[in-house]
C-alpha positions as a Markdown table, in Angstrom:
| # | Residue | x | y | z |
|---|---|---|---|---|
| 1 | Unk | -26.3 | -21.1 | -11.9 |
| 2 | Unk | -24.3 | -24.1 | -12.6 |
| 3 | Unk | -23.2 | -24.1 | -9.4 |
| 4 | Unk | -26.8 | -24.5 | -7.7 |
| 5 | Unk | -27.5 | -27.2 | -10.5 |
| 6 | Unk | -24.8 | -29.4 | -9.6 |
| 7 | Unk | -26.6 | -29.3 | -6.0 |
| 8 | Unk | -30.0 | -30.0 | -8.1 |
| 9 | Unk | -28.6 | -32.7 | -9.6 |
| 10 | Unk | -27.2 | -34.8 | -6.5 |
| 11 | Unk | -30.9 | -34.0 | -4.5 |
| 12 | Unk | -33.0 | -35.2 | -7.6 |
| 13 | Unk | -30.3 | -38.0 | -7.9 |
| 14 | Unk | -31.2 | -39.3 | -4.2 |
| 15 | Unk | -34.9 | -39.5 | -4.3 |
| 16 | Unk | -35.2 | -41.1 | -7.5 |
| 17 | Unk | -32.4 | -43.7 | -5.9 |
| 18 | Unk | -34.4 | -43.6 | -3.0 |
| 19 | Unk | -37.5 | -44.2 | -5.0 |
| 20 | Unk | -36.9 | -47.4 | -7.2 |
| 21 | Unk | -34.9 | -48.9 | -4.0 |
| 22 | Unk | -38.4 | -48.5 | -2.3 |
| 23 | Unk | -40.1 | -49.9 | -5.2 |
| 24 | Unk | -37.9 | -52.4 | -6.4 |
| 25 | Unk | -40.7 | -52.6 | -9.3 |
| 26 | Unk | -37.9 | -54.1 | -12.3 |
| 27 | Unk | -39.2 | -56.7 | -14.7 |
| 28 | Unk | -35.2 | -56.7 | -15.1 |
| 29 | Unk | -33.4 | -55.9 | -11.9 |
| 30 | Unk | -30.1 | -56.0 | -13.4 |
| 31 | Unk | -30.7 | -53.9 | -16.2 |
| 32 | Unk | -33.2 | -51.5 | -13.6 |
| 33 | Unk | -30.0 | -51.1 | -11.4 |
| 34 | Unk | -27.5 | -51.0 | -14.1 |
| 35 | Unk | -29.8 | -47.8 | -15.2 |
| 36 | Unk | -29.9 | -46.2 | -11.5 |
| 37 | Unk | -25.6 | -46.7 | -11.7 |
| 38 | Unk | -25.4 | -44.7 | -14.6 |
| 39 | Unk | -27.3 | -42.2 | -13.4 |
| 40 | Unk | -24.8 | -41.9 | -10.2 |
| 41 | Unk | -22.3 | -42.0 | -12.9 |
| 42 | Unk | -23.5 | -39.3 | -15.2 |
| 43 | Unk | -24.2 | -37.1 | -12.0 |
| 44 | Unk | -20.9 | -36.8 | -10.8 |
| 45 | Unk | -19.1 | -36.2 | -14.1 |
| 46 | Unk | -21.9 | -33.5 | -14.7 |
| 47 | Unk | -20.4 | -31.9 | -11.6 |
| 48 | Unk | -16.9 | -32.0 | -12.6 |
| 49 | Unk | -17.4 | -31.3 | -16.5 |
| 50 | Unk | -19.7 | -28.3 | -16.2 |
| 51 | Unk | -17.7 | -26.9 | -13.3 |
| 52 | Unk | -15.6 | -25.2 | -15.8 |
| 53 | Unk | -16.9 | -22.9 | -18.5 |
| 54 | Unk | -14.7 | -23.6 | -21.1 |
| 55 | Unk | -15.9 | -27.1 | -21.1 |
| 56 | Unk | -19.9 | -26.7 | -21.7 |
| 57 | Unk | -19.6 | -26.6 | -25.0 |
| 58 | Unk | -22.5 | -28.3 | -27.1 |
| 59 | Unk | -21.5 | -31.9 | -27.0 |
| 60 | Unk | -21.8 | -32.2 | -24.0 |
| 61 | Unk | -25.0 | -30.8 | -22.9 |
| 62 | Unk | -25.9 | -32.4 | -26.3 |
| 63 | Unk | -24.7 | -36.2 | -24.6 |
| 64 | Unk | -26.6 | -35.4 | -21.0 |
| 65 | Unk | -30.0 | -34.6 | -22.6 |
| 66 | Unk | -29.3 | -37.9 | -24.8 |
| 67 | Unk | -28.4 | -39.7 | -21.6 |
| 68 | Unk | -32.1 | -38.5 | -20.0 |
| 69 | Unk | -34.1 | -39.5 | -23.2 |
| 70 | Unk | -32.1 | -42.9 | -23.6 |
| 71 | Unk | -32.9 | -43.1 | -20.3 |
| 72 | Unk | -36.7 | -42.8 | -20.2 |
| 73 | Unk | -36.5 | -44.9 | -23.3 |
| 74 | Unk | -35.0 | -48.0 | -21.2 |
| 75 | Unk | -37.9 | -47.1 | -18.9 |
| 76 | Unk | -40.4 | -49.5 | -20.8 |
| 77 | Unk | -37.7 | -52.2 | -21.7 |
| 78 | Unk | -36.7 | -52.1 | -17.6 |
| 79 | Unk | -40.3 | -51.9 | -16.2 |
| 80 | Unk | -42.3 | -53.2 | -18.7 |
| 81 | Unk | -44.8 | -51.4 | -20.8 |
| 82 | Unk | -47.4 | -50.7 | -18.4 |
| 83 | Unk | -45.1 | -48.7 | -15.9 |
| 84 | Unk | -46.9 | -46.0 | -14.1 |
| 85 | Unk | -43.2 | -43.8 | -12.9 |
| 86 | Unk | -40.2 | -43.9 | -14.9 |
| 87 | Unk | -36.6 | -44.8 | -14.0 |
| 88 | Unk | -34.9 | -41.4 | -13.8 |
| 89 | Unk | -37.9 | -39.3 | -12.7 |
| 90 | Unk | -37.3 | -35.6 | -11.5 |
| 91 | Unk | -33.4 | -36.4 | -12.5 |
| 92 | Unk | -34.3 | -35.7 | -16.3 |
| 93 | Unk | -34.5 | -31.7 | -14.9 |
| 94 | Unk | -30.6 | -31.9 | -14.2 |
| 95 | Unk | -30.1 | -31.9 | -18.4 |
| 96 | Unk | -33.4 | -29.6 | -18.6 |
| 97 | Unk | -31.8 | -26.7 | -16.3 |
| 98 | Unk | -28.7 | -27.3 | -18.0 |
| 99 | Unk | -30.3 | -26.1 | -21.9 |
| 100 | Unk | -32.2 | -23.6 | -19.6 |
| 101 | Unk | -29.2 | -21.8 | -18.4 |
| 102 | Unk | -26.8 | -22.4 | -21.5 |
| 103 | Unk | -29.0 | -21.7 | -24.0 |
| 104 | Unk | -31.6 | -19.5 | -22.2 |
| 105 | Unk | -35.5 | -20.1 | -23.1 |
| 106 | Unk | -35.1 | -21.3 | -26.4 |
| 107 | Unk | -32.9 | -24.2 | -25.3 |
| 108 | Unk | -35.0 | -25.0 | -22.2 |
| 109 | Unk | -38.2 | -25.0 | -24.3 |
| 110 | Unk | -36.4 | -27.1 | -27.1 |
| 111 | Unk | -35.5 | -29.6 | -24.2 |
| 112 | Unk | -38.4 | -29.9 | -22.2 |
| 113 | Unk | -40.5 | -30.3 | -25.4 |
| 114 | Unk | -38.0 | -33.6 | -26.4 |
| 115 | Unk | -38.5 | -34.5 | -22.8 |
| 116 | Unk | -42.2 | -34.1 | -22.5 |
| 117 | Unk | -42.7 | -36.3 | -25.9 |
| 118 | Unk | -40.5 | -39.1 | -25.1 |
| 119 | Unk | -42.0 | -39.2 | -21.6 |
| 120 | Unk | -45.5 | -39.3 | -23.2 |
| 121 | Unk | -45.0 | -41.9 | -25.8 |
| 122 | Unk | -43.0 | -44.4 | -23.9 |
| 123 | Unk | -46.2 | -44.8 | -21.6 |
| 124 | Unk | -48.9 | -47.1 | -22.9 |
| 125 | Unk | -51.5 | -45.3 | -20.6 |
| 126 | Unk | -51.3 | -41.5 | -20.5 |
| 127 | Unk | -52.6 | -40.5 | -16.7 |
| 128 | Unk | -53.7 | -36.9 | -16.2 |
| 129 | Unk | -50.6 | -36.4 | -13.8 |
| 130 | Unk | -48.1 | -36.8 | -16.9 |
| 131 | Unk | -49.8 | -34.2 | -19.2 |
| 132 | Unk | -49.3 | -32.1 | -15.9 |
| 133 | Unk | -45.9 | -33.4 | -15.2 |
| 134 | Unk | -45.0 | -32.1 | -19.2 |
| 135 | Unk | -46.7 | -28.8 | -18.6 |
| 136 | Unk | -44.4 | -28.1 | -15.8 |
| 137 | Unk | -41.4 | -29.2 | -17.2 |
| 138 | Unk | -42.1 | -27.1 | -20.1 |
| 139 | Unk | -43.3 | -24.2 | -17.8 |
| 140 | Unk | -39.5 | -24.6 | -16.1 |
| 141 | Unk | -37.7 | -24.9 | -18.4 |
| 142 | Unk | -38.9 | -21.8 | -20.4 |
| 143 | Unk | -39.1 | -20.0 | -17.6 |
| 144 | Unk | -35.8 | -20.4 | -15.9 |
| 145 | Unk | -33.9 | -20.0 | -19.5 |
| 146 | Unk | -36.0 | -16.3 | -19.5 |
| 147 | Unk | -34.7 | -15.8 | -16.3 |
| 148 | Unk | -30.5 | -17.0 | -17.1 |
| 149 | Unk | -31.5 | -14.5 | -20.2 |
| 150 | Unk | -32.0 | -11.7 | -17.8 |
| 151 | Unk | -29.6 | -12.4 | -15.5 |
| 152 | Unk | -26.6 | -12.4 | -18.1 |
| 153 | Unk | -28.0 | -9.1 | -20.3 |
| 154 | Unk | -27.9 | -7.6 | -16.3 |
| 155 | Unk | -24.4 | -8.4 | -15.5 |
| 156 | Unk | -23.4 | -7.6 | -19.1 |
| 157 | Unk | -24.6 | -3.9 | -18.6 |
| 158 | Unk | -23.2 | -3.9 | -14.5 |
| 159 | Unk | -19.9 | -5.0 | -16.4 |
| 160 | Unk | -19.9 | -2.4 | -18.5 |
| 161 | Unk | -21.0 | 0.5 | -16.5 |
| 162 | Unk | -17.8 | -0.5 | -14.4 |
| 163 | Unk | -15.6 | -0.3 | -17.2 |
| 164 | Unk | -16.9 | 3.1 | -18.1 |
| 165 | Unk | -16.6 | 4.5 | -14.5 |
| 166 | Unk | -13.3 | 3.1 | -14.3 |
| 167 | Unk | -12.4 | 5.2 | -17.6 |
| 168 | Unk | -14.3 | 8.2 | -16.5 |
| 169 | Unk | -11.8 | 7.9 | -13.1 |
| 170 | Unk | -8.7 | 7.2 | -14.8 |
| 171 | Unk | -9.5 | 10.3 | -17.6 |
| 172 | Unk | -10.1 | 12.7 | -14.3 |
| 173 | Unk | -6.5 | 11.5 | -12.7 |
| 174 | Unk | -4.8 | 12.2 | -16.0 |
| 175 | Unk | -6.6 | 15.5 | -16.7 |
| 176 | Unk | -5.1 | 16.4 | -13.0 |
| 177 | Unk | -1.6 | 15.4 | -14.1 |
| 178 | Unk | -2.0 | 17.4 | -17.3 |
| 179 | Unk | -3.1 | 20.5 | -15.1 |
| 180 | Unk | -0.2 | 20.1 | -12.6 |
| 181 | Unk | 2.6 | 20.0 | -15.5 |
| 182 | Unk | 1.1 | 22.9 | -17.1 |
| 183 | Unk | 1.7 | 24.7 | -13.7 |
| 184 | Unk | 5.4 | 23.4 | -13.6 |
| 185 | Unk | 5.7 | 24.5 | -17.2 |
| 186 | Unk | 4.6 | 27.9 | -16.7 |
| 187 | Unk | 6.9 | 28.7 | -13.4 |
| 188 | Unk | 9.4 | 27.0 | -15.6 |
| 189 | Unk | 9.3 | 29.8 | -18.3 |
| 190 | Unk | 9.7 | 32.3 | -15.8 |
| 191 | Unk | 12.6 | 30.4 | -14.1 |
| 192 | Unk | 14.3 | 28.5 | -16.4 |
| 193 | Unk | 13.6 | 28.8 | -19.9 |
| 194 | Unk | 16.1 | 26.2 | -21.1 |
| 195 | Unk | 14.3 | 23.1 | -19.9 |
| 196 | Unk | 11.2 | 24.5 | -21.9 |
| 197 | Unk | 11.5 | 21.8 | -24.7 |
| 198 | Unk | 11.7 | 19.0 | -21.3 |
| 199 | Unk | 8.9 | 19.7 | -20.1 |
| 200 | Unk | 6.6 | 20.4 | -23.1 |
| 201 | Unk | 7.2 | 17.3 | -24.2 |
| 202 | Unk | 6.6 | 15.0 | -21.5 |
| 203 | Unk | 3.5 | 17.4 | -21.4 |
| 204 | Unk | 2.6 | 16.1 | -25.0 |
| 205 | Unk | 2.8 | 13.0 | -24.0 |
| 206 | Unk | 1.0 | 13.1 | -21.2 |
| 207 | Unk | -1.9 | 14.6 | -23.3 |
| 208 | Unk | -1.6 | 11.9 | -25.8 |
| 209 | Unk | -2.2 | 9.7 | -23.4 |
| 210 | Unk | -5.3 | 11.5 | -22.2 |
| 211 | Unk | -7.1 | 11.7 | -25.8 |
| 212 | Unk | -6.3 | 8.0 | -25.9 |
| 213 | Unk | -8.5 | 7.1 | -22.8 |
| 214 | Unk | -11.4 | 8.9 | -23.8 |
| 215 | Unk | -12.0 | 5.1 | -26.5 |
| 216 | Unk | -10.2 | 3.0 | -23.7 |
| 217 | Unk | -12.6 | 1.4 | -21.2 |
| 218 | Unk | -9.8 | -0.7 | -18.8 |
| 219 | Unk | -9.3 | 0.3 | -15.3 |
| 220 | Unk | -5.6 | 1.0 | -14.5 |
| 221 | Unk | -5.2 | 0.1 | -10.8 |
| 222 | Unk | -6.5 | 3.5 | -8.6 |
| 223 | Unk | -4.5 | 2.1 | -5.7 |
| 224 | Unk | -0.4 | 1.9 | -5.4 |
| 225 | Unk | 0.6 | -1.0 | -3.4 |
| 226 | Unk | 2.3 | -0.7 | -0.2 |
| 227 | Unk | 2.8 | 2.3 | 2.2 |
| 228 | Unk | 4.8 | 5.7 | 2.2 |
| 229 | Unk | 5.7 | 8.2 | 4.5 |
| 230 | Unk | 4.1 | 11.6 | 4.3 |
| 231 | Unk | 6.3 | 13.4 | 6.3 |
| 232 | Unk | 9.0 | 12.4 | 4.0 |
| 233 | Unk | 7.6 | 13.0 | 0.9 |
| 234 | Unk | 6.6 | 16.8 | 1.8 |
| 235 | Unk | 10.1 | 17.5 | 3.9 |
| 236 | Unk | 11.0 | 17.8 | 0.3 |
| 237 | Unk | 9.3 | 20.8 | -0.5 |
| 238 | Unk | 11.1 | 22.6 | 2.6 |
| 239 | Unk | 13.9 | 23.3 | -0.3 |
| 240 | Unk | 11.8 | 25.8 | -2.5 |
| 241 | Unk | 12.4 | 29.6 | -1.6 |
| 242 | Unk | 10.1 | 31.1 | 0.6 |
| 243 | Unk | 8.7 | 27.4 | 1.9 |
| 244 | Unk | 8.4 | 26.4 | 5.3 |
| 245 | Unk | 7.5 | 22.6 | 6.2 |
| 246 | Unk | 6.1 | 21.9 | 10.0 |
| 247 | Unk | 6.4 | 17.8 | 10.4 |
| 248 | Unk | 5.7 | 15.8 | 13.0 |
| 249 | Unk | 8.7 | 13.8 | 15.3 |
| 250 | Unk | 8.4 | 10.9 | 13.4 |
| 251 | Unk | 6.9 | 9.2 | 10.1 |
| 252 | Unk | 3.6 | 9.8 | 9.1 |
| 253 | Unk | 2.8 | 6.0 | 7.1 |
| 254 | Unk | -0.1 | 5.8 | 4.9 |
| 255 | Unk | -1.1 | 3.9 | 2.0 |
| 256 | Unk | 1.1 | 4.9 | -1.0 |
| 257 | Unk | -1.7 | 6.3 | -3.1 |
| 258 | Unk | -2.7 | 7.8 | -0.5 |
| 259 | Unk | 0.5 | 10.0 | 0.3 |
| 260 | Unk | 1.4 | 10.7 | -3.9 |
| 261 | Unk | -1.9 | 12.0 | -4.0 |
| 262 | Unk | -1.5 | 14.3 | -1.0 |
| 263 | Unk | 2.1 | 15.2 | -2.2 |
| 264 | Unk | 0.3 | 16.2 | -5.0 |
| 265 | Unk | -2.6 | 18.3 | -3.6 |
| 266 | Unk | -0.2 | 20.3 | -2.3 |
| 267 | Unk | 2.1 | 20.9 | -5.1 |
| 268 | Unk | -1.0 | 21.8 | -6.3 |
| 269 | Unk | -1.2 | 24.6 | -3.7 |
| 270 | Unk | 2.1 | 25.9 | -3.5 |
| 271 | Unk | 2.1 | 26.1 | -7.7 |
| 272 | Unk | -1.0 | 28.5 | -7.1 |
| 273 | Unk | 0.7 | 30.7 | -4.4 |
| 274 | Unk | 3.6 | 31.1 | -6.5 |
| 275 | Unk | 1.1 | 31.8 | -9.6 |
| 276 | Unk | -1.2 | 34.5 | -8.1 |
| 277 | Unk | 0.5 | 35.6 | -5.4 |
| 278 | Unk | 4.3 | 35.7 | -7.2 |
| 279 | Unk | 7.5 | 34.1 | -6.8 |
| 280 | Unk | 8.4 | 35.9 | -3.8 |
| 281 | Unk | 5.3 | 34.9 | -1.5 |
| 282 | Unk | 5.9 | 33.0 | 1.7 |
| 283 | Unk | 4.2 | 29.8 | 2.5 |
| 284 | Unk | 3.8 | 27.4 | 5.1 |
| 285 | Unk | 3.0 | 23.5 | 5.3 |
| 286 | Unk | 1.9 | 21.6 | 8.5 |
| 287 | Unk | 1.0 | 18.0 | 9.1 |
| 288 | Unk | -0.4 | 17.0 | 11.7 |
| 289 | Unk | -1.0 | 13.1 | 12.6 |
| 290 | Unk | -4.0 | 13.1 | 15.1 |
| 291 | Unk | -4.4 | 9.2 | 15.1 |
| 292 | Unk | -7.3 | 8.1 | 13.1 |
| 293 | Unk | -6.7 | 11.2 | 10.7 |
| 294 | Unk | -4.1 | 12.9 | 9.1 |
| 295 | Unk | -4.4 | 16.6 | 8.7 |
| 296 | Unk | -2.4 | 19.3 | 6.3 |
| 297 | Unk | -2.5 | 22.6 | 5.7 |
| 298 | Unk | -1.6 | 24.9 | 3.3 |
| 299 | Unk | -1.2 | 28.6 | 4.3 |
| 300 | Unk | 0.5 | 31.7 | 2.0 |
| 301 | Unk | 1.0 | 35.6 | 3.0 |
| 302 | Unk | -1.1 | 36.8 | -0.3 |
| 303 | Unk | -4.0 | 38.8 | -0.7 |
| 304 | Unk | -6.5 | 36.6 | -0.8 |
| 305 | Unk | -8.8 | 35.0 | -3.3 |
| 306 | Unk | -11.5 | 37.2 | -4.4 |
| 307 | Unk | -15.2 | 36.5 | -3.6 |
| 308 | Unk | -16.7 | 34.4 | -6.4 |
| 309 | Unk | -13.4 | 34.3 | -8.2 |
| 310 | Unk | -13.6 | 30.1 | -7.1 |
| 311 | Unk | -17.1 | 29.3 | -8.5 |
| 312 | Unk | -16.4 | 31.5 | -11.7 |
| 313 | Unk | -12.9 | 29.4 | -12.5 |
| 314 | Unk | -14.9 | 25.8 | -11.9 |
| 315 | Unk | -17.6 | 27.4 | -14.4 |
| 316 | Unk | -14.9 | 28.0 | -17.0 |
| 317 | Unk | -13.5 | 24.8 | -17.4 |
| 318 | Unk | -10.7 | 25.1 | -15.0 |
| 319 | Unk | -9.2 | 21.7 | -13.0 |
| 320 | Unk | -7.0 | 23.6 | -10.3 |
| 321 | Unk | -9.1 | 23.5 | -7.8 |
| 322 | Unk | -11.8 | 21.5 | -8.8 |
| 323 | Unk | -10.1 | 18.5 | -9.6 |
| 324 | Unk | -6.3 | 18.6 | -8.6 |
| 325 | Unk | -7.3 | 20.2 | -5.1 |
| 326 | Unk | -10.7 | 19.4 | -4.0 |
| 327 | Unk | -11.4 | 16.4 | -6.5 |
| 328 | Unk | -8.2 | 14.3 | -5.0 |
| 329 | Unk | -9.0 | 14.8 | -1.5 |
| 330 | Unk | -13.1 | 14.1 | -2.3 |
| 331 | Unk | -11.2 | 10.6 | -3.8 |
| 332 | Unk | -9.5 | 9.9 | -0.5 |
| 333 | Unk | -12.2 | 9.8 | 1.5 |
| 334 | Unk | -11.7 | 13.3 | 2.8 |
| 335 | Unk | -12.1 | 17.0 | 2.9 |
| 336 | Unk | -10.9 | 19.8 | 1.9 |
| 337 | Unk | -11.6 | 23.1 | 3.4 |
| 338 | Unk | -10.8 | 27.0 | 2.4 |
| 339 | Unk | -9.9 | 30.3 | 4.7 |
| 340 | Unk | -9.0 | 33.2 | 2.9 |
| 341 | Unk | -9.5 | 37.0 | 3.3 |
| 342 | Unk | -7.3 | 40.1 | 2.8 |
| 343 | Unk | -5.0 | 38.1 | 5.8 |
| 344 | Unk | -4.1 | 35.4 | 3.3 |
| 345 | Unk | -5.0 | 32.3 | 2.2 |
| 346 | Unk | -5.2 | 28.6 | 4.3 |
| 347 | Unk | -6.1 | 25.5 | 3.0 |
| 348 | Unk | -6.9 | 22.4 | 5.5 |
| 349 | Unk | -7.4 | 18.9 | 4.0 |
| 350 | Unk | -8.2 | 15.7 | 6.7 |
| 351 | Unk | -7.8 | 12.4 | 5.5 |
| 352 | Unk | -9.1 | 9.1 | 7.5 |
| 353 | Unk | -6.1 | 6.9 | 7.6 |
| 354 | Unk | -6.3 | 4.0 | 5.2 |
| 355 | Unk | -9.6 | 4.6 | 4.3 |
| 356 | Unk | -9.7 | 5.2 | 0.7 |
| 357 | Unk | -12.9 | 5.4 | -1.7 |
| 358 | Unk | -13.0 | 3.2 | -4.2 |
C-alpha cells in the first residue's frame, strides 16, 4: 500500500505543479514557488522514508500531515484571501492515504476531518464544490483506512493458517519417523537385544520432539537442498538377508528430499515383510528410471495381505501404511499402488522427477 502511495504522491505532485505553473495566480511569487519546492521536497523524502517499515513511526506521518495543513494555511498568505484553489491541492491526499493505511479508518477519518476544516476556514467564500471536495476526502480517507483494516486482519489469518499447516506437516513427517524406529526397534529385540537401550532412546527422543511440535507453529524446511542418487542410497539394502536390489547402469539423481523419502518408503516395506511375513522371507527391489519418472517396486514371497486387513489398520490409528508408505509418496507428487494375493505381495510407487508438492 505504501508502495502505490508513493506513485500517488509523485502523480498528485505533477498536476498541482502543473496547475499553479498554468495559473501563475501568486500575490507573492516567491513565497508561491518557494511553497510548490517544498512540496517536490517533501515528496521525495516521503518516498524514501516510508519505504521502510521500521521508519513510519508516528513522527513522521505526524510531520507530513503538518506539512499539508501548514501548507493550506500559507494558501491565504501566498494567494491572498479570496483564493478560489489552494496551493497543494489533490497533494494533501499523499499524508491523507498515509493515516488511512497506518492507522486504518480511525486515522484516515481523524486526518481528513483536520484537512477538511483547515481547507474550509482558510477560504473567505465557501463554494459548493469545497463542501463536496471535504465530503470526499472524508469519504476516502475512511474508506480506504476500512479497507488497509481488512486487508491486514486477511493476511494476518493467511499468515497463520500457513504456520499451522506447516506444523500439521512437520507433526505428520515426525510421527513417520517415530513409526519407522519402532519397526527398527522391534526387529532389533528379535535380533539383537543388546542395542535395546540404543535405540529406545533415540526413540524417546524422537517422541519428545513430536509432543513438542504439537504448541510449535514454525515450518522446518520440507525440502533438503541439493541432489542424491537413488540407486545408491537403495544398493544399500542389497546387504540384508534374503534382499535382492535390481538398479539401473547408472545413477538415478533426484532432488535429496526426494530420494531420503523414497529410501525411506521402502525401509518402510521391507520392515513390514520382515514383520508379517518373518525374518526368513525373500524380497525384491527394482528401480526403474523411465525419464520423466522414476519407478520402484517392492515385491516379497509372503502370503499376502488379507482383504480389509489395510482399511481396518488405517481405522485403528496405525501410520505404516497410511503415512510412512502411501502418505510420503502422496507428498512427492506421486503414487503408490498395491498387488497382493496368496502369490505375494508388490508394491509400485512412480514419482515425477523433481516435481515435488509443496
Amino acid at each position: 500500500m505504501f508502495r502505490a502511495l508513493a506513485v500517488l504522491r509523485v502523480v498528485v505532485l505533477g498536476y498541482a505543479v502543473v496547475l499553479n505553473a498554468y495559473r501563475n495566480n501568486f500575490d507573492h511569487p516567491v513565497l508561491g514557488w518557494v511553497c510548490v519546492a517544498v512540496m517536490v521536497v517533501a515528496t521525495a523524502v516521503a518516498t524514501v522514508v516510508y519505504a521502510a517499515p521500521e521508519r513510519r513511526v508516528t513522527a513522521v506521518l505526524l510531520a507530513d500531515l503538518a506539512l499539508a495543513l501548514a501548507l493550506l494555511l500559507a494558501t491565504p498568505v501566498v494567494k491572498g484571501p479570496w483564493f478560489q484553489a489552494t496551493i497543494p491541492g489533490y497533494w494533501i491526499v499523499g499524508a491523507l492515504l498515509a493515516w488511512a493505511v497506518r492507522y486504518g479508518w480511525r486515522g484516515g477519518t481523524i486526518a481528513a476531518v483536520l484537512l477538511g476544516a483547515v481547507d474550509l476556514l482558510t477560504r473567505s467564500h465557501v463554494a459548493q464544490k469545497d463542501w463536496g471536495n471535504v465530503f470526499l476526502i472524508l469519504l476516502g480517507g475512511s474508506m480506504v483506512g476500512f479497507v488497509c483494516e481488512s486487508l491486514k486482519a486477511m493476511a494476518a489469518e493467511r499468515d497463520l493458517a500457513q504456520r499451522e499447516a506447516a506444523a500439521a506437516a512437520e507433526r505428520v513427517r515426525l510421527a513417520r519417523a517415530v513409526h519407522d524406529g519402532v519397526l527398527q526397534v522391534l526387529a532389533l529385540v528379535q535380533r539383537q537385544g543388546g542395542e535395546l537401550g540404543r535405540a529406545a532412546g533415540a526413540q524417546e527422543q524422537a517422541l519428545r520432539t513430536l509432543i513438542r511440535s504439537q504448541d510449535a507453529l514454525t515450518a522446518t524446511p520440507q525440502a533438503l537442498a541439493g541432489h542424491a542418487d537413488l540407486a545408491r542410497a537403495l544398493g544399500t539394502l542389497g546387504a540384508r538377508p534374503g534382499i535382492e536390489v535390481g538398479l539401473p547402469a547408472g545413477a538415478v539423481e533426484l532432488p535429496a528430499h526426494t530420494v531420503t523419502e523414497l529410501a525411506a518408503v521402502v525401509r518402510a516395506c521391507l520392515d513390514n515383510v520382515e514383520r508379517h511375513v518373518g525374518p526368513d522371507a525373500r524380497a525384491w527391489v527394482l528401480v526403474e528410471d523411465l525419464g520423466d519418472q522414476v519407478e520402484v517396486s517392492v515385491r516379497d514371497d509372503g502370503p499376502g495381505i488379507a482383504a480389509g486387513r489395510l482399511e481396518a489398520a488405517e481405522q485403528e490409528g496405525r501410520l505404516g501404511v497410511v503415512e510412512s508408505i502411501r502418505g510420503r509418496v502422496r507428498d512427492l507428487g506421486g503414487t503408490a499402488s498395491l498387488d497382493t494375493g496368496s502369490y505375494g505381495t508388490e508394491w509400485t510407487f512412480v514419482v515425477p522427477r523433481g516435481q515435488e508438492r509443496s
